[in-house]
mmCIF file of the N, C-alpha and C atoms, coordinates in Angstrom:
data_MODEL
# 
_entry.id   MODEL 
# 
loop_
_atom_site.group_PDB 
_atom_site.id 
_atom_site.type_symbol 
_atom_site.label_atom_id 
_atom_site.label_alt_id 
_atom_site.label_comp_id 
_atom_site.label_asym_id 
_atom_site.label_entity_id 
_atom_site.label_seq_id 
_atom_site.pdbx_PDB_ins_code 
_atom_site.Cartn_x 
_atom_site.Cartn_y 
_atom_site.Cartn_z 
_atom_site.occupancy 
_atom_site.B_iso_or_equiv 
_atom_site.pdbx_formal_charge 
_atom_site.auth_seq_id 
_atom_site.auth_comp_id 
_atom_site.auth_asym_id 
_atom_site.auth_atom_id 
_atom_site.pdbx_PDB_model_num 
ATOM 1   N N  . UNK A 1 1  ? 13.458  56.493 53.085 1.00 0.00 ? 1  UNK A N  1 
ATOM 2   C CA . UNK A 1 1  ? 14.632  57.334 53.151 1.00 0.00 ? 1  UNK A CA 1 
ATOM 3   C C  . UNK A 1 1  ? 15.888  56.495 52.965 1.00 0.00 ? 1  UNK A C  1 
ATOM 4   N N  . UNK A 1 2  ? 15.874  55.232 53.890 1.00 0.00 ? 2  UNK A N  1 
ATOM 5   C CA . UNK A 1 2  ? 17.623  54.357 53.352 1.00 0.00 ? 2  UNK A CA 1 
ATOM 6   C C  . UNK A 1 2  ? 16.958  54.118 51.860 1.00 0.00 ? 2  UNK A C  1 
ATOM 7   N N  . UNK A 1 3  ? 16.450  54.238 51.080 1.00 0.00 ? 3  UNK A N  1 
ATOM 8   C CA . UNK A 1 3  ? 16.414  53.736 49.330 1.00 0.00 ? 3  UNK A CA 1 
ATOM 9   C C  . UNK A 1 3  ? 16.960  55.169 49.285 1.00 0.00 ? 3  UNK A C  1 
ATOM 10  N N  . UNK A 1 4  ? 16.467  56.181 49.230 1.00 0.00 ? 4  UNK A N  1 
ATOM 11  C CA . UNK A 1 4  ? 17.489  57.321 48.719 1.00 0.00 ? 4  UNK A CA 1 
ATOM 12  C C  . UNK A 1 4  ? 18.966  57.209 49.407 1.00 0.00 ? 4  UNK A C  1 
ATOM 13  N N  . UNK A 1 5  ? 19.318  57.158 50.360 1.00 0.00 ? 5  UNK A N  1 
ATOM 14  C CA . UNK A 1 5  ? 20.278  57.538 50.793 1.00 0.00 ? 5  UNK A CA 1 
ATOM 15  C C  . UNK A 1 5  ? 21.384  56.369 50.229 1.00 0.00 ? 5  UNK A C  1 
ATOM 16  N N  . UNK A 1 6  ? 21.109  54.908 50.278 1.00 0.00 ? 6  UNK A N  1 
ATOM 17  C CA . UNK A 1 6  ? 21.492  54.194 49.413 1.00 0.00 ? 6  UNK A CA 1 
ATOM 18  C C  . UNK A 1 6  ? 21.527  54.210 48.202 1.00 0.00 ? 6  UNK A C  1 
ATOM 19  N N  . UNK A 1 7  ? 21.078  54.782 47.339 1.00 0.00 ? 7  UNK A N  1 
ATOM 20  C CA . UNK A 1 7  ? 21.074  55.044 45.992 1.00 0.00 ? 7  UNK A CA 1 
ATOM 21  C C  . UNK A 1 7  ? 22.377  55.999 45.798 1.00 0.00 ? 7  UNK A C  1 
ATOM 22  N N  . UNK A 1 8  ? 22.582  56.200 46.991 1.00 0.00 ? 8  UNK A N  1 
ATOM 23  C CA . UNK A 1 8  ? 24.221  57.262 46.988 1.00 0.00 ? 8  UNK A CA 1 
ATOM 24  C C  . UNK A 1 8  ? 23.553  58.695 46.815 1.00 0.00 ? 8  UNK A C  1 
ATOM 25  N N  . UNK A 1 9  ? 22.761  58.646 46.996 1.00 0.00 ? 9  UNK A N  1 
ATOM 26  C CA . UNK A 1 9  ? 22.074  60.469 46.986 1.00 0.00 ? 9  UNK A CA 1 
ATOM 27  C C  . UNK A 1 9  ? 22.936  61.421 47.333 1.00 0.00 ? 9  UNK A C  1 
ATOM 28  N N  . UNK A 1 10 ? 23.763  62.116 46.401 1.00 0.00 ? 10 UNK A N  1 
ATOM 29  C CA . UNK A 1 10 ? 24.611  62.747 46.812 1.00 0.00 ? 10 UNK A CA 1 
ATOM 30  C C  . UNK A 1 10 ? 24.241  64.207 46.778 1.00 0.00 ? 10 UNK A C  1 
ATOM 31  N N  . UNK A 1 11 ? 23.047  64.666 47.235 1.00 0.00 ? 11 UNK A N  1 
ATOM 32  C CA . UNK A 1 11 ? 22.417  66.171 46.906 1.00 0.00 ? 11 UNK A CA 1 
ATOM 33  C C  . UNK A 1 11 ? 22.780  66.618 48.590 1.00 0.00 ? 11 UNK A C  1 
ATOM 34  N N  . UNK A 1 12 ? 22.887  67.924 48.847 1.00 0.00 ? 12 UNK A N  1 
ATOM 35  C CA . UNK A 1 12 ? 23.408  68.425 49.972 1.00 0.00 ? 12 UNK A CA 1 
ATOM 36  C C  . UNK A 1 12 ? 22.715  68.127 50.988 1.00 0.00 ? 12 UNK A C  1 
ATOM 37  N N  . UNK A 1 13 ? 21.556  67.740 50.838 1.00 0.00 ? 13 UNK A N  1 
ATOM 38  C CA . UNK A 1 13 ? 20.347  67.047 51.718 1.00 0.00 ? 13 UNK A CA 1 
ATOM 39  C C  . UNK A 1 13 ? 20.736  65.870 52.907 1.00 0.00 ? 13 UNK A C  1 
ATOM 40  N N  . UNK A 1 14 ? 21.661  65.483 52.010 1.00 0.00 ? 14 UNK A N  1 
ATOM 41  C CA . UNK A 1 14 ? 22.369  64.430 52.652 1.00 0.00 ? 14 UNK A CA 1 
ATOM 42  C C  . UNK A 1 14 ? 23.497  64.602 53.799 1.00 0.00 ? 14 UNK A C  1 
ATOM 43  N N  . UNK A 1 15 ? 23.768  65.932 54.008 1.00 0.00 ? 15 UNK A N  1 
ATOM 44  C CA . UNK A 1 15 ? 24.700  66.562 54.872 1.00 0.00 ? 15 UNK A CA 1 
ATOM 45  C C  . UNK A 1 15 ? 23.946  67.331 55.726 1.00 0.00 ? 15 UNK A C  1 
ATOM 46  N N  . UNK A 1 16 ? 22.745  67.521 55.624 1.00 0.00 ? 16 UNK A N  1 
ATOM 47  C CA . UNK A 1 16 ? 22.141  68.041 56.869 1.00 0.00 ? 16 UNK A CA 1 
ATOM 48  C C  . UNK A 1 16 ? 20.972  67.518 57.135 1.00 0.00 ? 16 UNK A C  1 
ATOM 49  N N  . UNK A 1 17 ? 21.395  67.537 58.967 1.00 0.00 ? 17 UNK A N  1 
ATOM 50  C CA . UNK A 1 17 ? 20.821  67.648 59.988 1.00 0.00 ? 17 UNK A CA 1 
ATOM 51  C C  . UNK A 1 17 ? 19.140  67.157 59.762 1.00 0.00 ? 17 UNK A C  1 
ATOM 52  N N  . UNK A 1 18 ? 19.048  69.260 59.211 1.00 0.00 ? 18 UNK A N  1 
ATOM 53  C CA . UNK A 1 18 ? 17.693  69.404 59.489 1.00 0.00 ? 18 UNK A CA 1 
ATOM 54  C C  . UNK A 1 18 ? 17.178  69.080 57.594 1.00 0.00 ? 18 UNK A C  1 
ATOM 55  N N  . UNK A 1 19 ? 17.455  69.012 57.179 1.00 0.00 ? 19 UNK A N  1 
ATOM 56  C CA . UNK A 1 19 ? 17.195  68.417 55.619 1.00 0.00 ? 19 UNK A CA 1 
ATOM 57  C C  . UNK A 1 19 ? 16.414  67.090 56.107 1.00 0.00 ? 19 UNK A C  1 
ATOM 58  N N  . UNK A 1 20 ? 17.191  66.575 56.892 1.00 0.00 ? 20 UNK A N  1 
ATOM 59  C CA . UNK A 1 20 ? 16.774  64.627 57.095 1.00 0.00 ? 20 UNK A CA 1 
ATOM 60  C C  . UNK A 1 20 ? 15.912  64.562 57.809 1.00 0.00 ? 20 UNK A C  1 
ATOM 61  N N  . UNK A 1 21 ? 15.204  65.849 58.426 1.00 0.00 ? 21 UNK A N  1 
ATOM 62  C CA . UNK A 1 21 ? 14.232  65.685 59.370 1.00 0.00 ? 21 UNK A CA 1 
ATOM 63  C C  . UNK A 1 21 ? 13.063  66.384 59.040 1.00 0.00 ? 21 UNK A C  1 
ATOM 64  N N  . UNK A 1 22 ? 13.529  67.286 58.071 1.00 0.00 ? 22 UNK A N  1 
ATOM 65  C CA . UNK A 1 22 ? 12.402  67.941 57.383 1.00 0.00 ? 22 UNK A CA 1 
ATOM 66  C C  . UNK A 1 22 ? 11.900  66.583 56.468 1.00 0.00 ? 22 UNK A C  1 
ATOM 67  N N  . UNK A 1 23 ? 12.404  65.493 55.856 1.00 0.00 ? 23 UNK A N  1 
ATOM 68  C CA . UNK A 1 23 ? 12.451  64.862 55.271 1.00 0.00 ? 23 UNK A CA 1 
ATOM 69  C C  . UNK A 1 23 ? 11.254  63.649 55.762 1.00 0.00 ? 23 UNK A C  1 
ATOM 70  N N  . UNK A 1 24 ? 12.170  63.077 56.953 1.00 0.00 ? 24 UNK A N  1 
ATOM 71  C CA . UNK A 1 24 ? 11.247  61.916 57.839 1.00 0.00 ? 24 UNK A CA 1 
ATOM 72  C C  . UNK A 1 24 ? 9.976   62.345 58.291 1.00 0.00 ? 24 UNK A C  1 
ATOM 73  N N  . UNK A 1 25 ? 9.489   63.901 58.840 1.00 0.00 ? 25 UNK A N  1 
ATOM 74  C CA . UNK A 1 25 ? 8.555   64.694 58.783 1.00 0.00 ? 25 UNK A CA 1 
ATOM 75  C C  . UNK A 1 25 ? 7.492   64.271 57.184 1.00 0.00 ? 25 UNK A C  1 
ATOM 76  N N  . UNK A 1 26 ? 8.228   64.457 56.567 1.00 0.00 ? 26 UNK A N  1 
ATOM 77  C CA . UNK A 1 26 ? 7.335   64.337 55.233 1.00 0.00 ? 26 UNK A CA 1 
ATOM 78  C C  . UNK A 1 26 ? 6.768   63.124 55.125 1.00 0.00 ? 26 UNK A C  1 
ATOM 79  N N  . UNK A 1 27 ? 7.928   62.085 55.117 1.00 0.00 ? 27 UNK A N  1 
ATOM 80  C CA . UNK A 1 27 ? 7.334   60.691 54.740 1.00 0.00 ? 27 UNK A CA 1 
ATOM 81  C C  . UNK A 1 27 ? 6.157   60.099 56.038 1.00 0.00 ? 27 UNK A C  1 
ATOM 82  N N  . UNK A 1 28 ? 6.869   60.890 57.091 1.00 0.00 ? 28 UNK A N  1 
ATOM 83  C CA . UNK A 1 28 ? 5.610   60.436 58.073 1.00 0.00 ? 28 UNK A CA 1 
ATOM 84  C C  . UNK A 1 28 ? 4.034   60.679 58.085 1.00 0.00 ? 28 UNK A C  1 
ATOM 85  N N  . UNK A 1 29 ? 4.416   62.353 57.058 1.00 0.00 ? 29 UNK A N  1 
ATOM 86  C CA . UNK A 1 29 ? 2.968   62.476 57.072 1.00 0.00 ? 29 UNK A CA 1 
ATOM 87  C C  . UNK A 1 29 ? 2.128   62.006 55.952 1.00 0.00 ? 29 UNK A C  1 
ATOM 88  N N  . UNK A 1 30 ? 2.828   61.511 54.740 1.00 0.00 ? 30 UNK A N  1 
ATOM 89  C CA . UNK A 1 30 ? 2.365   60.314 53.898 1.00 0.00 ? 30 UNK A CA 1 
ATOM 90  C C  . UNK A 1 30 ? 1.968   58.978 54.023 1.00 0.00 ? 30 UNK A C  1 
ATOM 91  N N  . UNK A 1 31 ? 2.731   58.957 55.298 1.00 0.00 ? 31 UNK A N  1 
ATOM 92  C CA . UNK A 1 31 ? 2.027   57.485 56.184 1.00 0.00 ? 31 UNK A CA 1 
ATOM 93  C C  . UNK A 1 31 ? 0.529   56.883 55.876 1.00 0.00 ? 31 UNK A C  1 
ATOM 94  N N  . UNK A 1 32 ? -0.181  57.658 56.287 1.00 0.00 ? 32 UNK A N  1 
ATOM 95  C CA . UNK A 1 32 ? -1.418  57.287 56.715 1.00 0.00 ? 32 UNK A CA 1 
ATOM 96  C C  . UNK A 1 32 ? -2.062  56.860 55.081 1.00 0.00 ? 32 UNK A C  1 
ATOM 97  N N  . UNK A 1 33 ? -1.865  57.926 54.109 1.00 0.00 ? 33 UNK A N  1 
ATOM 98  C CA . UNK A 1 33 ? -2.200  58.074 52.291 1.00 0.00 ? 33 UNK A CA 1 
ATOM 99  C C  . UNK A 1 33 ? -1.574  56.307 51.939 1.00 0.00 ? 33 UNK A C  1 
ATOM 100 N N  . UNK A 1 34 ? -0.524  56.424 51.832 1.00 0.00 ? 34 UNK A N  1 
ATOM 101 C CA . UNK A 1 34 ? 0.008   54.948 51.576 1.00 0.00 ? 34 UNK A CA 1 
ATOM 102 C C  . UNK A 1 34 ? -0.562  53.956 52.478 1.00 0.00 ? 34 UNK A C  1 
ATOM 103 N N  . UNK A 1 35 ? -0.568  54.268 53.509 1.00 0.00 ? 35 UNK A N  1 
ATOM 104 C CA . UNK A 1 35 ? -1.311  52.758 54.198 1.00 0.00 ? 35 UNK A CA 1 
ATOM 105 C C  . UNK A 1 35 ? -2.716  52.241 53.406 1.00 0.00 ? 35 UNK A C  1 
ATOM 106 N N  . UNK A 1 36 ? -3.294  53.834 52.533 1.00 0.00 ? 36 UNK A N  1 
ATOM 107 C CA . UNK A 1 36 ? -4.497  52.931 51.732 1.00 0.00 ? 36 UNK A CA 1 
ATOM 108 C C  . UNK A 1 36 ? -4.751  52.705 50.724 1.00 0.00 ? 36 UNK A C  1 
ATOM 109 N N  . UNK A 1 37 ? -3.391  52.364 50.323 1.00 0.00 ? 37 UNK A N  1 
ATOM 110 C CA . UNK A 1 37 ? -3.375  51.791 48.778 1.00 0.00 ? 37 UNK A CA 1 
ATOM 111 C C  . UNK A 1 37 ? -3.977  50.682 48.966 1.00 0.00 ? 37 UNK A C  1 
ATOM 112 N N  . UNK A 1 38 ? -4.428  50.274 47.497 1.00 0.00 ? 38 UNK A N  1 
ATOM 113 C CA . UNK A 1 38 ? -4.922  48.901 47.788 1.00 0.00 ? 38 UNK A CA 1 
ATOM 114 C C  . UNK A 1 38 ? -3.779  47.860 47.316 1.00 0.00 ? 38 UNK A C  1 
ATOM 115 N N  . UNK A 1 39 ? -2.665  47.954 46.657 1.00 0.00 ? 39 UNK A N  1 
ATOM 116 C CA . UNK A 1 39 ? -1.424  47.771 46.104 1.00 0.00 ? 39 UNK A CA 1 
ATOM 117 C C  . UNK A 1 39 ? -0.083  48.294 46.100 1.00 0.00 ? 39 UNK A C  1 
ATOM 118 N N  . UNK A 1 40 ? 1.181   47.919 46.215 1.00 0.00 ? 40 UNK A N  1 
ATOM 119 C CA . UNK A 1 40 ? 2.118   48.544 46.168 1.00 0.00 ? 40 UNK A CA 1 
ATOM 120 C C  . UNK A 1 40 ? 3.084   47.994 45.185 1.00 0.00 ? 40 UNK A C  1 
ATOM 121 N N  . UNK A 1 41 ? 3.940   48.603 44.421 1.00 0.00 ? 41 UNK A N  1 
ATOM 122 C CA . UNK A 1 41 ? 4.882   47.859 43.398 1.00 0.00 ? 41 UNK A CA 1 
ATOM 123 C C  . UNK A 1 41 ? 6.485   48.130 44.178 1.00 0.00 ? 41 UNK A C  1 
ATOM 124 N N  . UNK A 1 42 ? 7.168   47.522 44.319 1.00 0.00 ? 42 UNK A N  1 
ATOM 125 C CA . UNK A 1 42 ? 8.392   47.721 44.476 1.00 0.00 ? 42 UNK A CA 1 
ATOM 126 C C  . UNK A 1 42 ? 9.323   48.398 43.611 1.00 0.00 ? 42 UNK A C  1 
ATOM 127 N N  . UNK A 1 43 ? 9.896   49.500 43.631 1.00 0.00 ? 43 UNK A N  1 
ATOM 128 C CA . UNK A 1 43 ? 10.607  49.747 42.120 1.00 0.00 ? 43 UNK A CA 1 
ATOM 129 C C  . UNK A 1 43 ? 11.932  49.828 42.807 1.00 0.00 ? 43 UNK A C  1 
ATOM 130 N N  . UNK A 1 44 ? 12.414  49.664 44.230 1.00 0.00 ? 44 UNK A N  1 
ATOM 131 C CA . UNK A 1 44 ? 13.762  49.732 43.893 1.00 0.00 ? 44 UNK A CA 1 
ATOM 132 C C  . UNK A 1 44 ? 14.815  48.802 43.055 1.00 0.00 ? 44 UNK A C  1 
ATOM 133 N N  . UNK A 1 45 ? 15.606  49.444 42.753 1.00 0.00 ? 45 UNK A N  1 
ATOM 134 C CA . UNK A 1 45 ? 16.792  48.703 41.751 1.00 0.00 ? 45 UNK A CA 1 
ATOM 135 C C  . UNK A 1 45 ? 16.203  47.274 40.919 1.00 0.00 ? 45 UNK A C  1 
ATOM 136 N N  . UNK A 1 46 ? 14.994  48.331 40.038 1.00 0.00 ? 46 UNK A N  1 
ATOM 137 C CA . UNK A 1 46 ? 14.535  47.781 38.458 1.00 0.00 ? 46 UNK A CA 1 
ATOM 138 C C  . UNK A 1 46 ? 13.925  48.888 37.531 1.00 0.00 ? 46 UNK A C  1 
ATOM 139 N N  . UNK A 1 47 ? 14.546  48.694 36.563 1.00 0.00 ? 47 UNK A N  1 
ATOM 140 C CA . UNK A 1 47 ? 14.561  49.576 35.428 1.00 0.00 ? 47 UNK A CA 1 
ATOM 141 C C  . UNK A 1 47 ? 13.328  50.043 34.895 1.00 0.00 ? 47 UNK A C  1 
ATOM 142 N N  . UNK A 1 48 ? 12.790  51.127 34.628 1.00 0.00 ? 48 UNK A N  1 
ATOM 143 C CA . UNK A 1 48 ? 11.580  51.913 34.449 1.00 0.00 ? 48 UNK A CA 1 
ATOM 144 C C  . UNK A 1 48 ? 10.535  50.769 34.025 1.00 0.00 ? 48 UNK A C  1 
ATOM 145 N N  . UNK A 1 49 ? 11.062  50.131 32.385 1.00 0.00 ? 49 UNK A N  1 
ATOM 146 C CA . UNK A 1 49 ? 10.046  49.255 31.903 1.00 0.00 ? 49 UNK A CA 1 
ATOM 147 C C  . UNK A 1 49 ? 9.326   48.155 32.779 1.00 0.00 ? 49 UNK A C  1 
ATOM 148 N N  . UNK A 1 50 ? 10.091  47.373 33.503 1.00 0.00 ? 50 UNK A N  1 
ATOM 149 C CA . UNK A 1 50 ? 9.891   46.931 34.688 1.00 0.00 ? 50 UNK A CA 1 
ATOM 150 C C  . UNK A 1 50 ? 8.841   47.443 35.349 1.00 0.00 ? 50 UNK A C  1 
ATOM 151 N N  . UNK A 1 51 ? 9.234   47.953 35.937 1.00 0.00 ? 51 UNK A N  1 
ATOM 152 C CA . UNK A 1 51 ? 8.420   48.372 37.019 1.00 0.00 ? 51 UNK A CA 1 
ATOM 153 C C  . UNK A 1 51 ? 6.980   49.096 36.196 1.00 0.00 ? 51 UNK A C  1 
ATOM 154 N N  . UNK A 1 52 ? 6.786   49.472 35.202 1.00 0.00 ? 52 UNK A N  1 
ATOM 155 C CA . UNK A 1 52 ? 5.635   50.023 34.582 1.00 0.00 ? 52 UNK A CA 1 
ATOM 156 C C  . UNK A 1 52 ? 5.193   48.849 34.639 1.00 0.00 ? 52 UNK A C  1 
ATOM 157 N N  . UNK A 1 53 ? 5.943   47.567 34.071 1.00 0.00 ? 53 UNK A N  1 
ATOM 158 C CA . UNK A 1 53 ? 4.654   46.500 33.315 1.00 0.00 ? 53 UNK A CA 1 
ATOM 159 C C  . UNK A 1 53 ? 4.347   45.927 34.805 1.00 0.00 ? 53 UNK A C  1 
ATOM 160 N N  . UNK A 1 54 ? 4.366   45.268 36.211 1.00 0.00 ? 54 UNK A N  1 
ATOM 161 C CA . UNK A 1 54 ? 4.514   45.244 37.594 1.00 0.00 ? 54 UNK A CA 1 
ATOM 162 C C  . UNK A 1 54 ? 3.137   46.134 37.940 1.00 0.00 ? 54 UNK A C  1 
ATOM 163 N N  . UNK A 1 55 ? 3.565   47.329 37.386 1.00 0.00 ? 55 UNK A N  1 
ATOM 164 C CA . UNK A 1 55 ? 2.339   48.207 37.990 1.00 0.00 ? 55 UNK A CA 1 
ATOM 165 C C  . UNK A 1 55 ? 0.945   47.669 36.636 1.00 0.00 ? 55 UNK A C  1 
ATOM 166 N N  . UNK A 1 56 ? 1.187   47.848 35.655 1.00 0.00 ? 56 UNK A N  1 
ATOM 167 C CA . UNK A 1 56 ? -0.194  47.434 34.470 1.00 0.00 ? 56 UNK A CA 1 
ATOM 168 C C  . UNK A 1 56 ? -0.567  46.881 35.144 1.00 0.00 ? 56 UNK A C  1 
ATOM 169 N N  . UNK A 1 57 ? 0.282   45.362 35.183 1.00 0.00 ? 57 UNK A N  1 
ATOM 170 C CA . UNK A 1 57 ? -0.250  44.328 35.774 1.00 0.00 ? 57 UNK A CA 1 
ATOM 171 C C  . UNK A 1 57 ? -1.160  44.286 36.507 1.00 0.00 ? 57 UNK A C  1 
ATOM 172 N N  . UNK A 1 58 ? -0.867  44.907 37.980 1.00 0.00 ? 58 UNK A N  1 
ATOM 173 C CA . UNK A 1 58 ? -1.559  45.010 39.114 1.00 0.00 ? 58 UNK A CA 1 
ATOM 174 C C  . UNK A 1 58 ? -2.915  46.040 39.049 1.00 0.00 ? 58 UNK A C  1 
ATOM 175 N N  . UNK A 1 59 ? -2.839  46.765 38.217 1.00 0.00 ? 59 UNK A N  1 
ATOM 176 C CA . UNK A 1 59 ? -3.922  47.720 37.040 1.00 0.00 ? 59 UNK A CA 1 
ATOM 177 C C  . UNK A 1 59 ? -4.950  46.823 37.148 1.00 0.00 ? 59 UNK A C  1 
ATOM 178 N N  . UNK A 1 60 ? -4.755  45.974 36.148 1.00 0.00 ? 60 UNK A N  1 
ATOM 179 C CA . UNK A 1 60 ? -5.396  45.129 35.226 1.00 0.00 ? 60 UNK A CA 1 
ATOM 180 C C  . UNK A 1 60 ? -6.158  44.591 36.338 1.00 0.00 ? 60 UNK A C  1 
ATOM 181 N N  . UNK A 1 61 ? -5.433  43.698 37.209 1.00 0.00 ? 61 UNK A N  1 
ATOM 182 C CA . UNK A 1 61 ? -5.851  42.834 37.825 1.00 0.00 ? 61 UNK A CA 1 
ATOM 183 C C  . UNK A 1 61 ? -6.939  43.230 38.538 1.00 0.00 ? 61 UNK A C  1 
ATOM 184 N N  . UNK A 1 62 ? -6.912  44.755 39.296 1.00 0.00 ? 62 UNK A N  1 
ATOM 185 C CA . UNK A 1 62 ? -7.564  45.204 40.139 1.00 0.00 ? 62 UNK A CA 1 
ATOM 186 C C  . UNK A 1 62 ? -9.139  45.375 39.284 1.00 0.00 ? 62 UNK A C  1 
ATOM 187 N N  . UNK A 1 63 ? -8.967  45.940 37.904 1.00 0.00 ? 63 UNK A N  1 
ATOM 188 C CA . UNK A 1 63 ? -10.268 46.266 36.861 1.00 0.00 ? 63 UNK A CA 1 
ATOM 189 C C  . UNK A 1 63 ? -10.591 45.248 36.910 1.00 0.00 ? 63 UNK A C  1 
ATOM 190 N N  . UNK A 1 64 ? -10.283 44.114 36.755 1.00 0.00 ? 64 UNK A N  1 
ATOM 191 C CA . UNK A 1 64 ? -11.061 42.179 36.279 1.00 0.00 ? 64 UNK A CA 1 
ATOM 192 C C  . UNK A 1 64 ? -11.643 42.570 37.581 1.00 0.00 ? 64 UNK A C  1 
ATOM 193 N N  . UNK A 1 65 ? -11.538 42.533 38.176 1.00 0.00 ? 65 UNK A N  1 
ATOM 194 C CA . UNK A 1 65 ? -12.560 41.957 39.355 1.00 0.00 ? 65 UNK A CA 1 
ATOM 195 C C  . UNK A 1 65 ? -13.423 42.693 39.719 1.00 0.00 ? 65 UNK A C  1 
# 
């Protein structure tokens, strides 16, 4: 949630309350799904191509073995 809200998210979401909690609700319940990645790529503040070739990469790497 601070990567959106830092990104300057200026959608009305950002002025409420219950928006930000309907919100943290969400990501909480994604919690558990993400904890079992076997990888994660970082994409804040890098440009699409980036972050695609980051993810191949880590693709790739995971198929070799």
């Amino acid at each position: 949630m601070r990567r959106v809200l830092a990104q300057g998210d200026t959608r009305p979401m950002a002025a409420s309350a219950k928006a930000i909690q309907d919100l943290r609700l969400i990501l909480a319940g994604r919690s558990p799904c993400y904890a079992r990645a076997d990888f994660t790529v970082d994409t804040s503040a890098q440009p699409l191509a980036e972050t695609f070739e980051k993810l191949r990469e880590r693709v790739l790497e995971t198929v070799r073995r």
